[in-house]
N, C-alpha and C positions, 0 to 999 in steps of 0.2 A: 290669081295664080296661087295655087300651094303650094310650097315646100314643106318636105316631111325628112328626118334624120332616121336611118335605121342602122341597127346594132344587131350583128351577129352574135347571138349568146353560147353561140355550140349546143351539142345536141341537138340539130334541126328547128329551134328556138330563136325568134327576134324581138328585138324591141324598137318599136317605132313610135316618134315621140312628133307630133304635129306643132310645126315651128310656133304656128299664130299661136295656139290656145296652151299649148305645151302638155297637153292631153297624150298621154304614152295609153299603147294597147300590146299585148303581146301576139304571134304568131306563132303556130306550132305544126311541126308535120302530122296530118293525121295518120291512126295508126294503121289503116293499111297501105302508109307508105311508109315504113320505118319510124315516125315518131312517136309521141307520147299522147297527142290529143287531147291537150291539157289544155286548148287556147284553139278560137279558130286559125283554120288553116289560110293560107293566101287565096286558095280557090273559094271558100265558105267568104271573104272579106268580099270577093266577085261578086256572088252568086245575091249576099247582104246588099254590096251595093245596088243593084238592080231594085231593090223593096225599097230602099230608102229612098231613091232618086224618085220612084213613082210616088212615093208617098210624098214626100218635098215638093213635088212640081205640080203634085194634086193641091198642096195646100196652097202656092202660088198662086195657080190658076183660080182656085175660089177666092182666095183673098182678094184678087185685079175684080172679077167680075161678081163682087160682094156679097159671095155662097157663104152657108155655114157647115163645116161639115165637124158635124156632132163627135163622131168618133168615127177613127180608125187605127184599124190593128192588121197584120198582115202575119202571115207564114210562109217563112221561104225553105223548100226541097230542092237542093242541089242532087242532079246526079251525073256522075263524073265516065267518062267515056276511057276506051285503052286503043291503043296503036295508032297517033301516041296518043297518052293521057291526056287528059283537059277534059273541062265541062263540056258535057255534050249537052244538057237541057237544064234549063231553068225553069222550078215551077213557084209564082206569085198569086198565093190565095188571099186574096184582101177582103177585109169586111170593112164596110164604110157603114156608119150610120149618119141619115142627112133629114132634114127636114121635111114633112108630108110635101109642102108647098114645091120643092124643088120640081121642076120640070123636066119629061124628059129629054130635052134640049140640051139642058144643063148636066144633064148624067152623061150623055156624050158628048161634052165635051171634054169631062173628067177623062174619061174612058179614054179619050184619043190622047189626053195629058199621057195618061197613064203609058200607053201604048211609043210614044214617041219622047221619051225624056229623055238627057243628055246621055245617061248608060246605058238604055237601052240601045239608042242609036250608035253607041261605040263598041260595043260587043259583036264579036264575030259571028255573022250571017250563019255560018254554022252548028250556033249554039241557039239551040231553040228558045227560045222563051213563051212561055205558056201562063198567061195571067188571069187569072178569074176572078171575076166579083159576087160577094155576095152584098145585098142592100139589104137593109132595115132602114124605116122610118121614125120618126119618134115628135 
């Protein structure tokens, strides 16, 4: 379970401090909604969690079934939809670097990691999510 404590600082601004680790992050309206966009917005924290989850649960999954996965990095493109507002698509460009030896068995099973981890499957059906790999070997 998490709990997390947030603080409305005014000006469209928050502070939210993560009870376990006590890890504060700020939040900010971005500025084509009235804020200052000095900090991500709660929709970009969304849009982040989706990169993070896949990448977390890619590293689980190699970890249980004794992968290496050399590197990876990802880039997340939030784009936000109107009437009403909310993300309308999510786009997750990952670059994995993995071992020659890896099979590709083992790429799909990443890939379905990727595809079915806990935020993804909680995000509304609505919201597209669009995730690509690129592979390199090493």
């Amino acid at each position: 379970m998490g709990a997390f404590h947030t603080t409305y600082l005014g000006s469209l601004r928050c502070e939210n401090l993560h009870e376990q680790s006590g890890t504060r992050i700020l939040t900010d309206a971005p500025t084509d909604n009235h804020g200052m966009g000095s900090a991500y917005s709660p929709t970009d924290l969304c849009a982040l969690s989706l990169t993070t989850c896949i990448l977390t649960s890619m590293g689980l999954y190699a970890q249980s079934k004794n992968l290496s996965l050399l590197a990876a990095e990802a880039r997340t493109v939030k784009h936000m939809a109107s009437d009403p507002r909310r993300i309308g698509r999510i786009e997750v460009h990952l670059s994995i670097t993995v071992p020659q030896s890896m099979s590709d068995r083992d790429r799909e099973g990443l890939i379905r990691v990727a595809h079915t981890c806990p935020v993804a499957r909680s995000l509304h059906p609505d919201i597209a999510q669009e995730v690509h790999f690129a592979w390199s070997e090493r």
